[in-house]
C-alpha positions as CSV (number, residue, x, y, z in Angstrom):
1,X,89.4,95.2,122.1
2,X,91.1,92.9,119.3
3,X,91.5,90.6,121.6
4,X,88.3,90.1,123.1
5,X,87.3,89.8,119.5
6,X,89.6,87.0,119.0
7,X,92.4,88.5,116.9
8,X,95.3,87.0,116.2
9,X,97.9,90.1,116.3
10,X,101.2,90.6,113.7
11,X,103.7,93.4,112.9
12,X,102.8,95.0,110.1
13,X,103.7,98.6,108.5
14,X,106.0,98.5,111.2
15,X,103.4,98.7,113.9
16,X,100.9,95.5,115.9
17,X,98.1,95.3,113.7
18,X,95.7,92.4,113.8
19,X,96.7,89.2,111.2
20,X,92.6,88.2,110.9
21,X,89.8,88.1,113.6
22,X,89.8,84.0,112.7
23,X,88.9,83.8,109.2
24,X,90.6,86.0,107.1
25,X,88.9,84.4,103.7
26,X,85.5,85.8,105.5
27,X,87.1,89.0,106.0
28,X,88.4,89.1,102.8
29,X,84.7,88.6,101.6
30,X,83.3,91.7,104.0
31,X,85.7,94.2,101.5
32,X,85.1,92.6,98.7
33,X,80.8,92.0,99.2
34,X,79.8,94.6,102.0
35,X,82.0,96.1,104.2
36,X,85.1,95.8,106.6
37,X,86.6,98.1,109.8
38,X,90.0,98.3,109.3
39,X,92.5,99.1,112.7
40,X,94.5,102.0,110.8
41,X,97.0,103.1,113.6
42,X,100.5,102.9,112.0
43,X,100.5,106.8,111.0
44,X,102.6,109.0,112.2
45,X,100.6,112.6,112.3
46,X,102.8,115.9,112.1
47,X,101.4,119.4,112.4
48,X,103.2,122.3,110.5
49,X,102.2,126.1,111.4
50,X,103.6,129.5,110.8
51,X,103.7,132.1,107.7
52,X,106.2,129.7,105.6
53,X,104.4,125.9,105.8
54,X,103.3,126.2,102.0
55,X,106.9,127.4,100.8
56,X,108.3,124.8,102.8
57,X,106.4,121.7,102.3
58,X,106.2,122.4,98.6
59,X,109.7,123.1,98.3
60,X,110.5,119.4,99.7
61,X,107.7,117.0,98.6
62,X,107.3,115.8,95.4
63,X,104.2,116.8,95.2
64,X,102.0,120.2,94.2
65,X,101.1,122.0,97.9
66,X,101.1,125.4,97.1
67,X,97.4,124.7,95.2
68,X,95.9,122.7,97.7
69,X,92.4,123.2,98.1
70,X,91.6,124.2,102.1
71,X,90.2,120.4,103.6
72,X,91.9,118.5,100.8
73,X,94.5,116.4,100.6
74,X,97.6,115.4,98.5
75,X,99.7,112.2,98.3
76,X,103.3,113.1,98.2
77,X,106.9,111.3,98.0
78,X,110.3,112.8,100.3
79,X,113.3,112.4,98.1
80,X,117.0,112.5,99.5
81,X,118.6,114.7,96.9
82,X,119.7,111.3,94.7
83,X,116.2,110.4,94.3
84,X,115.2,107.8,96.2
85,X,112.4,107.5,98.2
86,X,112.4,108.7,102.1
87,X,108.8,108.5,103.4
88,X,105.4,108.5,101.3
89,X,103.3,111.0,103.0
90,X,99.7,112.6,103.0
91,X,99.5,116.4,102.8
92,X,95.8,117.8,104.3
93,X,95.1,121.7,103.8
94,X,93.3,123.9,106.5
95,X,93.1,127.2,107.4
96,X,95.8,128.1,110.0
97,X,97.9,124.6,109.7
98,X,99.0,122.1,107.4
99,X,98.0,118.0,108.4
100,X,101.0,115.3,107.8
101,X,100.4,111.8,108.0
102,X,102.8,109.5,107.8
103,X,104.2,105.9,109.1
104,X,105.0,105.4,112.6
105,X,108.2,103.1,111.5
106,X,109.7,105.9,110.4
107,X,108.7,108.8,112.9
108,X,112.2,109.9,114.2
109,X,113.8,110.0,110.8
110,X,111.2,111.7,108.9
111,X,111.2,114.6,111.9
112,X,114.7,114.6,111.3
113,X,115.1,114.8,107.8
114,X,111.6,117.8,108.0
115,X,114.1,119.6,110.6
116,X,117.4,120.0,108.6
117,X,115.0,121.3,106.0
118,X,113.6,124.1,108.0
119,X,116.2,126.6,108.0
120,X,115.3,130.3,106.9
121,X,111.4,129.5,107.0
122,X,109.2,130.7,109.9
123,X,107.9,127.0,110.5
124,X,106.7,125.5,113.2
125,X,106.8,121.3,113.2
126,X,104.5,119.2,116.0
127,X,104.6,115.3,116.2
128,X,101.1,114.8,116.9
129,X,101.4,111.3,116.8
130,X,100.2,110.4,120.3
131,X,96.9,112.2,120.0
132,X,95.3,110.6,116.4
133,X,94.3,107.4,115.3
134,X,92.6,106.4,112.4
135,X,90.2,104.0,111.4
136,X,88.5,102.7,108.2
137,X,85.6,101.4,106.4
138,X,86.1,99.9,103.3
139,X,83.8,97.9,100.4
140,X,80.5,98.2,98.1
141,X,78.7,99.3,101.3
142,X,80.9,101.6,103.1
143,X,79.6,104.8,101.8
144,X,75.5,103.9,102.3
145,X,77.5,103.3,106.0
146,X,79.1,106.2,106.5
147,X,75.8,108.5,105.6
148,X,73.9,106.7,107.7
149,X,76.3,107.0,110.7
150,X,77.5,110.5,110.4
151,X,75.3,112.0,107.8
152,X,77.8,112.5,105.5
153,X,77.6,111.8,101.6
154,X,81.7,110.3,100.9
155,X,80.6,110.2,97.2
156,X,80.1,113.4,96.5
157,X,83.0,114.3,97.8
158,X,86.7,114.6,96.1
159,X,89.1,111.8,96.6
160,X,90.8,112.6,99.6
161,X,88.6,115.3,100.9
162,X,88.2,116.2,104.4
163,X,84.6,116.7,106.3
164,X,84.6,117.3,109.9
165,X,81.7,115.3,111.8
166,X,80.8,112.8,115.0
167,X,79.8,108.6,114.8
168,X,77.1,109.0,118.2
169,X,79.6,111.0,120.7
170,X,82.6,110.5,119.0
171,X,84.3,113.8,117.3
172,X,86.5,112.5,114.0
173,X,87.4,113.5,110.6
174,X,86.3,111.8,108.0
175,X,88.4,111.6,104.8
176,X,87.3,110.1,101.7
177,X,89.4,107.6,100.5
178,X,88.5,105.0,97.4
179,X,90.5,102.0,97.4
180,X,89.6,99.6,94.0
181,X,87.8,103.0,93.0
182,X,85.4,102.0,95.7
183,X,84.1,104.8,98.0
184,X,85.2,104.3,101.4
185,X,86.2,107.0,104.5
186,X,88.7,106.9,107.2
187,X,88.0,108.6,110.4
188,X,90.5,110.5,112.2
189,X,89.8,110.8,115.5
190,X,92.0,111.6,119.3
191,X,93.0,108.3,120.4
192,X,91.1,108.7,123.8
193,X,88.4,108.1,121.2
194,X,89.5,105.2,119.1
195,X,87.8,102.0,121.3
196,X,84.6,103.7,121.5
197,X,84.9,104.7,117.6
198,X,85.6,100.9,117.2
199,X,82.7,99.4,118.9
200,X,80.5,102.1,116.7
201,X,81.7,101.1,113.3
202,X,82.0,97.8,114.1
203,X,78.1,97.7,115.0
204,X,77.4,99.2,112.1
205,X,79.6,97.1,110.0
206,X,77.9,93.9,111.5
207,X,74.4,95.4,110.9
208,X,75.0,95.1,106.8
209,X,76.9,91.8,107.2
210,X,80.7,93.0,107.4
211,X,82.7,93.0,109.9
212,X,86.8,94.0,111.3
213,X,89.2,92.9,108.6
214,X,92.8,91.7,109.8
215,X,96.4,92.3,107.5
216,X,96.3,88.8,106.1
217,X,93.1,89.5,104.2
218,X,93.8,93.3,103.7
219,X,97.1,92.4,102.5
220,X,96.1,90.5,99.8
221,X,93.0,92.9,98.7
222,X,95.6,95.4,97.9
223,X,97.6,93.2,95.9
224,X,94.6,92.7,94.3
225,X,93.8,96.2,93.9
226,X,97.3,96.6,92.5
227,X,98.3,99.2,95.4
228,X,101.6,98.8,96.4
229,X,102.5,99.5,100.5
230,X,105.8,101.7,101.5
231,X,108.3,100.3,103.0
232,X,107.5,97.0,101.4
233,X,106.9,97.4,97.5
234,X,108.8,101.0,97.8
235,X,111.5,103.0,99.9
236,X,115.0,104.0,99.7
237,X,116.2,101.3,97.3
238,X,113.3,102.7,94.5
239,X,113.4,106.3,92.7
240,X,110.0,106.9,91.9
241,X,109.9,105.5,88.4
242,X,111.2,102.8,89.5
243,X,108.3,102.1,91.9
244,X,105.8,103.0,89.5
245,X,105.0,106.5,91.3
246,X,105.7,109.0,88.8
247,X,101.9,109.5,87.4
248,X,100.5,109.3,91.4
249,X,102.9,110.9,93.6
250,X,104.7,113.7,91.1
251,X,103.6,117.0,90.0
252,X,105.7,118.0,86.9
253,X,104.7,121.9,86.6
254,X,104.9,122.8,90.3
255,X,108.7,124.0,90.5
256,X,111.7,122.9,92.1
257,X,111.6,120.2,95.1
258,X,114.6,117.8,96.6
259,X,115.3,115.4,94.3
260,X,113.6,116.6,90.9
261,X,116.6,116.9,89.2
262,X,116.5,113.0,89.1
263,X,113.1,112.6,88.4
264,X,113.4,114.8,85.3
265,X,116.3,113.0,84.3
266,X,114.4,110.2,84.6
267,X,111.6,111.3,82.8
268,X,113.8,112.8,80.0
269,X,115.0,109.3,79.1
270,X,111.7,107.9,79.5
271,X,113.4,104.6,81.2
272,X,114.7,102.8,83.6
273,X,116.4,99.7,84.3
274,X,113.8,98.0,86.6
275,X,110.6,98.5,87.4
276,X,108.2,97.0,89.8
277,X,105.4,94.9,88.6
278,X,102.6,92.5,89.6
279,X,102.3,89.1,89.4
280,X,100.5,85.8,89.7
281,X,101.8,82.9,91.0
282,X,101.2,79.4,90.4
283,X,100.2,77.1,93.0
284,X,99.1,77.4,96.6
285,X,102.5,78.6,98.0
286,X,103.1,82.1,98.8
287,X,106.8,83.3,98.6
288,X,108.9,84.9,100.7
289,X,110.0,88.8,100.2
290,X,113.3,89.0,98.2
291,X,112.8,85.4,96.4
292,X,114.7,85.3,93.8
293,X,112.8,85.5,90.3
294,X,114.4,83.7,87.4
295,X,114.3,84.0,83.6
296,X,116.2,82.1,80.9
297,X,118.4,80.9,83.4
298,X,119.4,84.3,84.9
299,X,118.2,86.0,87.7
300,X,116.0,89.4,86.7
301,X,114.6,90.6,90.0
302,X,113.2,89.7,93.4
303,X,109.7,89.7,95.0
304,X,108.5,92.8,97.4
305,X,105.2,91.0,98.8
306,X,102.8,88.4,98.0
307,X,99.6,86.9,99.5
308,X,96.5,84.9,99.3
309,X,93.4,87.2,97.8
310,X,90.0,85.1,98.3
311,X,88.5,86.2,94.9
312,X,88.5,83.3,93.5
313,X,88.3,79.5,93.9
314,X,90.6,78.0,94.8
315,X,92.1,81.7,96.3
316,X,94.9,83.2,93.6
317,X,98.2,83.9,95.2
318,X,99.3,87.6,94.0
319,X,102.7,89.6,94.3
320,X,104.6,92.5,93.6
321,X,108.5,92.3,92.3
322,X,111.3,94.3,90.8
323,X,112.2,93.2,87.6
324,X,114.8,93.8,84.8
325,X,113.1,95.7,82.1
326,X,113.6,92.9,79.6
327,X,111.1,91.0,81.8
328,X,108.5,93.6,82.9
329,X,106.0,92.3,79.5
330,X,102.5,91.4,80.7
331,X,102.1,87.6,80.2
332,X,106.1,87.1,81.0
333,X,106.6,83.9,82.8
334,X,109.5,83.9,85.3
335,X,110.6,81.3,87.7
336,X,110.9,80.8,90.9
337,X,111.5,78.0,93.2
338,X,107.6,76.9,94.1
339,X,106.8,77.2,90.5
340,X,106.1,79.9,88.3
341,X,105.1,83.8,88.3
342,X,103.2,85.4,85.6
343,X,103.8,89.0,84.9
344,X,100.4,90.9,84.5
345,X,99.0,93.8,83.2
């Protein structure tokens, strides 16, 4: 279906995902003006049942799961026991089962590490990867959308909370999910579904003049948006303070979990030694992942990502980094070798 639509496809998150549908600068436009339908399927879904799923999963994610609310979700951090960061993963409360979803580039490991965690609990673990896929709608219009397709009000709703419902014929779950603080949902759906789900939402997205958005646009809308992507502004390089997680990803009052010893220690000394940040870039050059960044001579950090984001004219060129605490000041300029990168707020 990309294809007839004229993508160009990429690997991204790990997984083929479309780079634009011919004009990512338009696509941009659709998230930023109306709306856009955005190919979701590099999740990994895992299914947890039995007596013990609450004890367990709150016992290893960073995260408060013990409280969730039934149909509501959580997003959570896996820590190896030194801190650093395994897998970023959603956490989705229902009555008899507990919904993961995760990245696909890491399936095998995270089922691995979930397993050598389940050891007294009555817990039952399913990779339920093969039967979901997800799709989104995103921008200003999304929600008016999503009503008028499903009957659904998203803004009512809690962030991250789950409504079961249909597009036409097609059985999904919707989950509201705001990026930029806009309302938007993403539909959850068995992947025997997902092209007929497509050609829906993408109707409907054309009706109020949006349209599918590729990873080149979305890429830069979330640098824009200032939300960093695992696996490529955070992983097992970062502790959570490190990657700016601490405030998003942590509960601090829910009890013990793998790896809090860290984060408290962390917290404690209300520091660290690098931290990642965003920047802008001069120019019309976008960098390369681990490019060197360079102040007063010395080398203070590298960057994680950077892309064009069409919200402006001529487009900016945005980035996450790592940088040395004594550079992390909004308005620092650093160097790099295509010009300069300007450390922002």
């Amino acid at each position: 279906m990309h294809a007839a639509a004229g993508a160009k496809m990429g690997v991204w998150l790990g997984c083929a995902m479309p780079d634009d549908f011919g004009d990512p600068a338009a696509e941009y436009r659709y998230a930023r003006d109306a709306v856009a339908l955005i190919d979701k399927n590099y999740r990994t879904y895992l299914g947890f049942t039995g007596p013990d799923r609450v004890r367990y999963l709150n016992a290893i994610l960073t995260n408060n799961i013990k409280d969730l609310r039934e149909s509501h979700g959580v997003v959570s951090l896996l820590l190896n026991p030194q801190g650093h960061i395994l897998a970023e993963i959603e956490t989705y409360a229902f009555a008899d089962r507990l919904f993961c979803m995760s990245f696909a580039m890491v399936r095998e490991r995270l089922i691995e590490w979930l397993d050598k965690y389940v050891i007294m609990d009555d817990v039952t673990l399913t990779d339920e990867t093969a039967r979901y896929g997800t799709l989104a709608l995103e921008g200003p219009k999304a929600a008016a959308i999503v009503q008028e397709v499903s009957g659904i009000d998203i803004i009512k709703g809690d962030e991250l909370s789950c409504h079961d419902g249909a597009i036409g014929a097609v059985p999904c779950r919707l989950i509201k999910r705001s990026p930029g603080e806009v309302p938007g949902a993403e539909f959850v759906t068995e992947t025997s579904n997902l092209a007929e789900l497509w050609r829906l939402l993408s109707d409907a997205a054309r009706k109020h003049g949006g349209g599918p958005m590729g990873y080149t646009a979305l890429n830069g809308l979330r640098l824009a948006q200032g939300v960093p992507w695992f696996g490529y502004d955070f992983g097992e390089k970062q502790i959570p303070h490190e990657a700016g997680l601490q405030d998003s990803h942590i509960s601090y009052t829910k009890g013990c979990y793998t790896g809090q010893e860290i984060v408290e220690r962390v917290r404690s000394r209300g520091q660290v030694n690098r931290q990642r940040v965003r920047l802008v870039f001069s120019g019309d050059v976008v960098p390369e992942a681990n490019t060197a960044l360079i102040l007063d001579g010395k080398e203070v950090g590298y960057v994680t990502r950077a892309a064009r984001a069409w919200d402006s004219d001529p487009p900016r060129i945005l980035g996450m980094a790592y940088v040395r605490k004594e550079a992390t000041t909004p308005g620092t300029v650093l160097q790099w070798p295509g010009g300069t990168a300007t450390i922002t707020k």
